[in-house]
Structure formats: C-alpha cells, structure tokens
N, CA, C and O atoms as a printed pandas DataFrame, in Angstrom:
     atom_number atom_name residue_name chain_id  residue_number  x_coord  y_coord  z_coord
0              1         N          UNK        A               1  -11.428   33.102   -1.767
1              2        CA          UNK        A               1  -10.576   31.975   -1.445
2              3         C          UNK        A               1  -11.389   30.687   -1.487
3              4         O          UNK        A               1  -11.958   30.262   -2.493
4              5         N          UNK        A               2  -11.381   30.006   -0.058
5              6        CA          UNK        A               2  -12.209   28.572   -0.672
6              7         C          UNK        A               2  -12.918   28.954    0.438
7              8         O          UNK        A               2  -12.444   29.550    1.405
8              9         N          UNK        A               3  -14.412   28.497    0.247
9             10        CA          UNK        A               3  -15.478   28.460    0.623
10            11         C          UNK        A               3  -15.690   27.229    1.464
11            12         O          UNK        A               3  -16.399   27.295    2.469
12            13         N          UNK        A               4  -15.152   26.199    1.125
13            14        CA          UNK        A               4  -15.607   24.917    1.607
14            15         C          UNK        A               4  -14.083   24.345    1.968
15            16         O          UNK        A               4  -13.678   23.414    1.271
16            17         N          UNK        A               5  -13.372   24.765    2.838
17            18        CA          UNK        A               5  -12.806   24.555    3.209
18            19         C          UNK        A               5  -12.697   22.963    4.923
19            20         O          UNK        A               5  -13.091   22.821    6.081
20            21         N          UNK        A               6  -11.874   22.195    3.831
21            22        CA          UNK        A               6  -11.929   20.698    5.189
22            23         C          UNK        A               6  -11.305   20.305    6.121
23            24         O          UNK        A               6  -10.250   19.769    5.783
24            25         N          UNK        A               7  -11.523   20.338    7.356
25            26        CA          UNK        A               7  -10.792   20.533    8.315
26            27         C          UNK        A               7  -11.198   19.160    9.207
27            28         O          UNK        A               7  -12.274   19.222    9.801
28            29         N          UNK        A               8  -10.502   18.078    9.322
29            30        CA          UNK        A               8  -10.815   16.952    9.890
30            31         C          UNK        A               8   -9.287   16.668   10.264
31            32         O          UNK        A               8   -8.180   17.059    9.894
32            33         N          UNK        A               9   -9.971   15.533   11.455
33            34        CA          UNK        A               9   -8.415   15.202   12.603
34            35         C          UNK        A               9   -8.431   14.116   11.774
35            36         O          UNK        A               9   -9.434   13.825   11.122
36            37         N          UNK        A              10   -7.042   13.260   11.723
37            38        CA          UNK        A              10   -7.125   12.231   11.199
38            39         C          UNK        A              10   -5.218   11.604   11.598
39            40         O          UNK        A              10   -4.282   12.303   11.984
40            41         N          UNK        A              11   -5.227   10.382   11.364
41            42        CA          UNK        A              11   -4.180    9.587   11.954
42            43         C          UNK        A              11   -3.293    9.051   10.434
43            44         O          UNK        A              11   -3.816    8.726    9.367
44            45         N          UNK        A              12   -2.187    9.084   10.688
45            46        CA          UNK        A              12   -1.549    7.836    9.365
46            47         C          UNK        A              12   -0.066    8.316    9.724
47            48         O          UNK        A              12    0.240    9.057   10.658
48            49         N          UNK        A              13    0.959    7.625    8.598
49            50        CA          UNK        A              13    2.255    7.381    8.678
50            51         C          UNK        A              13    3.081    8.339    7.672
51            52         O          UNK        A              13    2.572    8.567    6.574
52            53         N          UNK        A              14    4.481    8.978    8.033
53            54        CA          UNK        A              14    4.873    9.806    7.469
54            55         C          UNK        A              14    5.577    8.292    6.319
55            56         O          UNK        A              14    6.093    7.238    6.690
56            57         N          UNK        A              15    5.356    8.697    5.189
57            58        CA          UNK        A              15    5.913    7.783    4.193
58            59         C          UNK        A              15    6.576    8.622    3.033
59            60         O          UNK        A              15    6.504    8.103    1.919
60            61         N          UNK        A              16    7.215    9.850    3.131
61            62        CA          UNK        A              16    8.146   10.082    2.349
62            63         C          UNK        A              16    9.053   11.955    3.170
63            64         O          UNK        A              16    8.526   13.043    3.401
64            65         N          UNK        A              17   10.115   11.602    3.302
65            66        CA          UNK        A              17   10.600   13.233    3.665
66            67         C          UNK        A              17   11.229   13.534    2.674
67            68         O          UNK        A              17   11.602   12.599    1.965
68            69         N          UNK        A              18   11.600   15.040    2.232
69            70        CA          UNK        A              18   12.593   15.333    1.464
70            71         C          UNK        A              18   13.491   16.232    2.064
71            72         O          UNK        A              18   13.048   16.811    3.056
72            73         N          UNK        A              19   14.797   16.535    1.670
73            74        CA          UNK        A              19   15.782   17.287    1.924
74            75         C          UNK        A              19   15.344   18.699    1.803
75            76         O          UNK        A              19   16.225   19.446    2.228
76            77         N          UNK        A              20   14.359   19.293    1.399
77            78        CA          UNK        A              20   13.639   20.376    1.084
78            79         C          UNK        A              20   12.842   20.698    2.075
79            80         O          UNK        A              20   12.743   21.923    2.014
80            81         N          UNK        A              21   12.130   20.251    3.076
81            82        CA          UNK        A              21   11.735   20.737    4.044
82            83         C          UNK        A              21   10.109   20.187    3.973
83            84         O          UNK        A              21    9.382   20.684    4.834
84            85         N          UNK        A              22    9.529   19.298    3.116
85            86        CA          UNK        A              22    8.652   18.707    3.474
86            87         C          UNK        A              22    8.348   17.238    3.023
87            88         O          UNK        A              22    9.127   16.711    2.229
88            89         N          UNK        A              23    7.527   16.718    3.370
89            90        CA          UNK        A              23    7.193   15.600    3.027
90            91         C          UNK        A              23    5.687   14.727    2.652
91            92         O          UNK        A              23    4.892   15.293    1.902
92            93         N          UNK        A              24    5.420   13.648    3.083
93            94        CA          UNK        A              24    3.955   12.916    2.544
94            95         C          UNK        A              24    3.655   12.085    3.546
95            96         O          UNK        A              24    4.547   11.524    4.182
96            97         N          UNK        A              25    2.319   11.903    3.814
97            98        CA          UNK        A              25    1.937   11.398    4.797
98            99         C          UNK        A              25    0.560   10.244    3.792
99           100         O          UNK        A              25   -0.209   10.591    2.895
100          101         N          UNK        A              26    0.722    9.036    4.367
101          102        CA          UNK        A              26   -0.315    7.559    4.591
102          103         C          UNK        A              26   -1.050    7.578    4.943
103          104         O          UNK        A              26   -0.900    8.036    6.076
104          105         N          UNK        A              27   -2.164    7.322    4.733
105          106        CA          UNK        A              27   -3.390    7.144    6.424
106          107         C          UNK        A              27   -4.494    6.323    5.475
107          108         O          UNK        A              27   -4.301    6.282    4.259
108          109         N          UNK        A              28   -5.725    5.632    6.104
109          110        CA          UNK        A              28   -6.144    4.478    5.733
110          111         C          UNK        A              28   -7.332    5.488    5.506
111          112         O          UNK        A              28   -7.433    6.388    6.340
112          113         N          UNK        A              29   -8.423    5.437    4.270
113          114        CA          UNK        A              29   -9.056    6.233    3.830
114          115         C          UNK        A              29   -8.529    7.261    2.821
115          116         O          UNK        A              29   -9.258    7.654    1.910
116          117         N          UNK        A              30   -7.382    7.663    2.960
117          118        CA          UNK        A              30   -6.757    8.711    2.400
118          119         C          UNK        A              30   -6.366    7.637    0.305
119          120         O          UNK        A              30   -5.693    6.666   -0.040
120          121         N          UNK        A              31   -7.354    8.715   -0.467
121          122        CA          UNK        A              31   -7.251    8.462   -1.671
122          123         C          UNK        A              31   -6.169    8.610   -2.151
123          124         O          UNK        A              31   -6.005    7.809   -3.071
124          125         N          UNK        A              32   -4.919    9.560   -1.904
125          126        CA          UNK        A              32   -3.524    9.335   -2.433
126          127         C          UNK        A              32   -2.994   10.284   -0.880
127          128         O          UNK        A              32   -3.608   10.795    0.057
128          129         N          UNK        A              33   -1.570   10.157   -1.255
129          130        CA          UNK        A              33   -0.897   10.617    0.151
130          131         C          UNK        A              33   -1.225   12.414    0.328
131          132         O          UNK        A              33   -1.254   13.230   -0.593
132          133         N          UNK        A              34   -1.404   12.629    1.519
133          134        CA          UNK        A              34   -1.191   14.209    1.507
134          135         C          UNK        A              34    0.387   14.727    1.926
135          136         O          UNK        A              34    1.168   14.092    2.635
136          137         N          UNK        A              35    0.695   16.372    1.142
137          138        CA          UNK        A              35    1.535   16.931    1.234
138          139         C          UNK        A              35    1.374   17.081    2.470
139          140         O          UNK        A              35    0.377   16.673    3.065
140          141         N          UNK        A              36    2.348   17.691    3.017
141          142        CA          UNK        A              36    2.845   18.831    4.505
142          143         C          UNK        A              36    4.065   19.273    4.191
143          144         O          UNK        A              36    5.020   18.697    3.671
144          145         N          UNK        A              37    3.895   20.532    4.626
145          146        CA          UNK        A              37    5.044   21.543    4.741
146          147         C          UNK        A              37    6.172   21.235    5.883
147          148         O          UNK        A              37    5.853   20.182    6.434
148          149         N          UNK        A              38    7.245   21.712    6.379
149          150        CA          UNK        A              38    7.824   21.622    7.696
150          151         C          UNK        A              38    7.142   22.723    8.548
151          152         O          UNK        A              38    7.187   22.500    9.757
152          153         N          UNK        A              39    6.449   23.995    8.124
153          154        CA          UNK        A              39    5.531   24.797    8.682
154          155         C          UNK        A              39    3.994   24.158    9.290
155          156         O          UNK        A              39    3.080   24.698    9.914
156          157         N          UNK        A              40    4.140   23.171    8.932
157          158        CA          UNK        A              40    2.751   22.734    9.508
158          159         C          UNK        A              40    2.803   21.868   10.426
159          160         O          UNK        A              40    1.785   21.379   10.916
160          161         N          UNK        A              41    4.190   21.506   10.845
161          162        CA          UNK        A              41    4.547   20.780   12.418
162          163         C          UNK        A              41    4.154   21.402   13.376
163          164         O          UNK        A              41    4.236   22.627   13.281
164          165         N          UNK        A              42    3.617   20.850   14.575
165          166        CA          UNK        A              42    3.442   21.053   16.030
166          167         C          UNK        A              42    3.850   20.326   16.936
167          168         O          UNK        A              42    3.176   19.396   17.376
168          169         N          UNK        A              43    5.231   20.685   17.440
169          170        CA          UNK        A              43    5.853   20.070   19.012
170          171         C          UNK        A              43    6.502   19.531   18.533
171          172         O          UNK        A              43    6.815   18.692   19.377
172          173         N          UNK        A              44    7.417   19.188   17.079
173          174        CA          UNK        A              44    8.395   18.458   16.469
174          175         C          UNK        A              44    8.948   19.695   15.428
175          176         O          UNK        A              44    8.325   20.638   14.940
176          177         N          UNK        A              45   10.305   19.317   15.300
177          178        CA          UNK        A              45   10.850   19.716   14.341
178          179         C          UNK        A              45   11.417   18.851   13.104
179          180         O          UNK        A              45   12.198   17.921   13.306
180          181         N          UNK        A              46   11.003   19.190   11.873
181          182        CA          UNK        A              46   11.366   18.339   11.063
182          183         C          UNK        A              46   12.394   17.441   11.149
183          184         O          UNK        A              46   12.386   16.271   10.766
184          185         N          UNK        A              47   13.312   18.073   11.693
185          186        CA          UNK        A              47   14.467   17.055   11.476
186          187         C          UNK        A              47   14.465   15.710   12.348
187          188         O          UNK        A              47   15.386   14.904   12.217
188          189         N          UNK        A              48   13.209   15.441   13.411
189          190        CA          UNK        A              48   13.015   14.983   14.151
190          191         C          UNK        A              48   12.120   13.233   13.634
191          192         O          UNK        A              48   12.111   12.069   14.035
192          193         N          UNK        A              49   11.633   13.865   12.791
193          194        CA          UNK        A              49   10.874   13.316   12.041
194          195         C          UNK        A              49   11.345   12.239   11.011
195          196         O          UNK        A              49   12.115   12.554   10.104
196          197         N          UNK        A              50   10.650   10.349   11.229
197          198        CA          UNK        A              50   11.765    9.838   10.325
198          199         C          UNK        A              50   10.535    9.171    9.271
199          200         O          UNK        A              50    9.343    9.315    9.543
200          201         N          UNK        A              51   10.893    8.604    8.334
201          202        CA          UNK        A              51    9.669    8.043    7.391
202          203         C          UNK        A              51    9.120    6.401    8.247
203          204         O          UNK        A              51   10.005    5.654    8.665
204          205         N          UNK        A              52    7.858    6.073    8.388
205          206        CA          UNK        A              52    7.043    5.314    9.094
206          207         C          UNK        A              52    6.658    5.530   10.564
207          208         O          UNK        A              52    6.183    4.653   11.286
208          209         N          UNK        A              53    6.999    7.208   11.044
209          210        CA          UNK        A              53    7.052    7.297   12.280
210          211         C          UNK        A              53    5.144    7.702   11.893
211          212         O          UNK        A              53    4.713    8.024   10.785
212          213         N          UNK        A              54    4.283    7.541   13.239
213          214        CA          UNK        A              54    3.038    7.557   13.081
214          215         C          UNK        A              54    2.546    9.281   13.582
215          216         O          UNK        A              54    2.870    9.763   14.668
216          217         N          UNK        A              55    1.709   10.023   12.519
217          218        CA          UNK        A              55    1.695   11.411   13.238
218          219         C          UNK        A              55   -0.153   11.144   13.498
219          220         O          UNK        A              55   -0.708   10.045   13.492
220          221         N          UNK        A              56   -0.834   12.523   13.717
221          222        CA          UNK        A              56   -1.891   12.844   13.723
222          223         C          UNK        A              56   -1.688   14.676   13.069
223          224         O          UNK        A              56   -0.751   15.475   13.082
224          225         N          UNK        A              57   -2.916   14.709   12.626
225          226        CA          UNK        A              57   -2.820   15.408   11.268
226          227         C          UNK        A              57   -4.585   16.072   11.158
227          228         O          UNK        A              57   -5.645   15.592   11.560
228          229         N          UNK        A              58   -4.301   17.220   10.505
229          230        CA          UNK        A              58   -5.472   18.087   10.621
230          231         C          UNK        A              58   -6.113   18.203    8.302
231          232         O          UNK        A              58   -5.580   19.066    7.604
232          233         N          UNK        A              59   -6.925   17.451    7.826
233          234        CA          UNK        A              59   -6.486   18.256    6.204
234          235         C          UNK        A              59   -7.086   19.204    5.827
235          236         O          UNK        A              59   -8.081   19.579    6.447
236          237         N          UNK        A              60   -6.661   19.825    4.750
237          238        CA          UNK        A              60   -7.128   21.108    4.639
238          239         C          UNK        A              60   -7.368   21.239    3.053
239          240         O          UNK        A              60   -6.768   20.365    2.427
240          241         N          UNK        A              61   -7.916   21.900    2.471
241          242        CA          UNK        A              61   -8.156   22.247    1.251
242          243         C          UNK        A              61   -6.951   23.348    0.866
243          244         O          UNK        A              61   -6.924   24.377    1.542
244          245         N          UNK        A              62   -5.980   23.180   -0.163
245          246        CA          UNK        A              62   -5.305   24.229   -0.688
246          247         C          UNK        A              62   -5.791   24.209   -2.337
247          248         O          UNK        A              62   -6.620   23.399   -2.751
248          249         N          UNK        A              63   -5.108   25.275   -3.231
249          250        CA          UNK        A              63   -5.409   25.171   -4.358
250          251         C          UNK        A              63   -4.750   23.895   -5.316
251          252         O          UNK        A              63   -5.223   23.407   -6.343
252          253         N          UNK        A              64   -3.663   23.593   -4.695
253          254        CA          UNK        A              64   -2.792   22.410   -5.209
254          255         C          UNK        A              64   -3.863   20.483   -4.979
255          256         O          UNK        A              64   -3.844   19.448   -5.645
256          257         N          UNK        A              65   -4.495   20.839   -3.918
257          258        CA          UNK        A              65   -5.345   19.894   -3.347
258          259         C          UNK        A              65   -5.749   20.034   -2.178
259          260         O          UNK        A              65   -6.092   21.124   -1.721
260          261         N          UNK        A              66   -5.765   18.668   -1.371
261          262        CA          UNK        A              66   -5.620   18.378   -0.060
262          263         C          UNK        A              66   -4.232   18.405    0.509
263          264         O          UNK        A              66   -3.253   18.010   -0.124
264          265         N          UNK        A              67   -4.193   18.785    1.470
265          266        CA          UNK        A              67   -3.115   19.202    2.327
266          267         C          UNK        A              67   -3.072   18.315    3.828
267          268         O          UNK        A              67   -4.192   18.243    4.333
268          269         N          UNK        A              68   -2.044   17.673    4.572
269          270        CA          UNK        A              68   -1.728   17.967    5.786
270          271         C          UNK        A              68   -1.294   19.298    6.770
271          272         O          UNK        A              68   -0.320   20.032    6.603
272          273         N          UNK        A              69   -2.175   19.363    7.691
273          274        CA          UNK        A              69   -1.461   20.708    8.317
274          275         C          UNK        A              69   -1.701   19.810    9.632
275          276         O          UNK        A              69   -2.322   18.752    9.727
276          277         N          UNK        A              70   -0.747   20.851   11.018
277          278        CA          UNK        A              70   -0.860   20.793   11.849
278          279         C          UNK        A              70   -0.772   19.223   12.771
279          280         O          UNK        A              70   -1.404   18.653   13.661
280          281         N          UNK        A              71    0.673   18.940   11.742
281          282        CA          UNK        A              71    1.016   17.548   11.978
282          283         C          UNK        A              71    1.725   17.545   13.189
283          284         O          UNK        A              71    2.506   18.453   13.475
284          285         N          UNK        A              72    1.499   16.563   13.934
285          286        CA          UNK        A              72    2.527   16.218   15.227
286          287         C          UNK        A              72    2.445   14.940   15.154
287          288         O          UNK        A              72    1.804   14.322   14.305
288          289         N          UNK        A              73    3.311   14.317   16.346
289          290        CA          UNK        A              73    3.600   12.950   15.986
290          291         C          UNK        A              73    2.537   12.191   17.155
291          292         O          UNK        A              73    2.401   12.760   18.238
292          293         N          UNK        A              74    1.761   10.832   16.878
293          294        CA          UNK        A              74    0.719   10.404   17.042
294          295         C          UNK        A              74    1.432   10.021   18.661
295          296         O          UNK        A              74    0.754    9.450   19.515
C-alpha cells in the first residue's frame, strides 16, 4: 500500500458539496482543494454541512492523491 503515508491536522473552508455525498475543502497552503468523502465526517452529518462553513481536517495520502479525512467542523 503506501509507505509514506501523511497525516497532518490542518484548518480551511468547505468550498464545494455535491448531491453525491461528498465534497472539497480550501485551506491556505493547500496546492489545490482536497477531496472528502461523507465517510470521513466526525460529529456532523453531511447534510449539516453548508459550502464556506470552516472545518478542521486530518490529510491523507490515497491513490487518487491527497485526501481530507476526519473532517469536523472547526
């Protein structure tokens, strides 16, 4: 799997949801937006969730890229 796997806390803004169950997240440093799943919420449920609301966020290495996981709201 991945070896070098990145796991850092980090802060920014949900800036896109979709009707599909996930969306994209902002944050200052961040070279383009990261994905998140609706599986990678903690203490929110997606539907809860609106675009510019501010989360905190864990990223992760997937094969697609960088990832948000273990998003909740800031």
């Amino acid at each position: 799997m991945f070896n070098n796997l990145t796991k850092k806390s980090m802060t920014g803004t949900i800036k896109r949801l979709t009707d599909k169950g996930f969306g994209f997240i902002t944050g200052e440093g961040l070279q383009k937006d990261l994905f998140f799943h609706s599986n990678s919420l903690v203490g929110v449920s997606f539907d809860e969730l609106h675009e510019g609301d501010a989360v905190s966020f864990e990223t992760e290495e997937s094969p697609k890229g960088l990832n948000a996981t273990n998003v909740q709201r800031a």
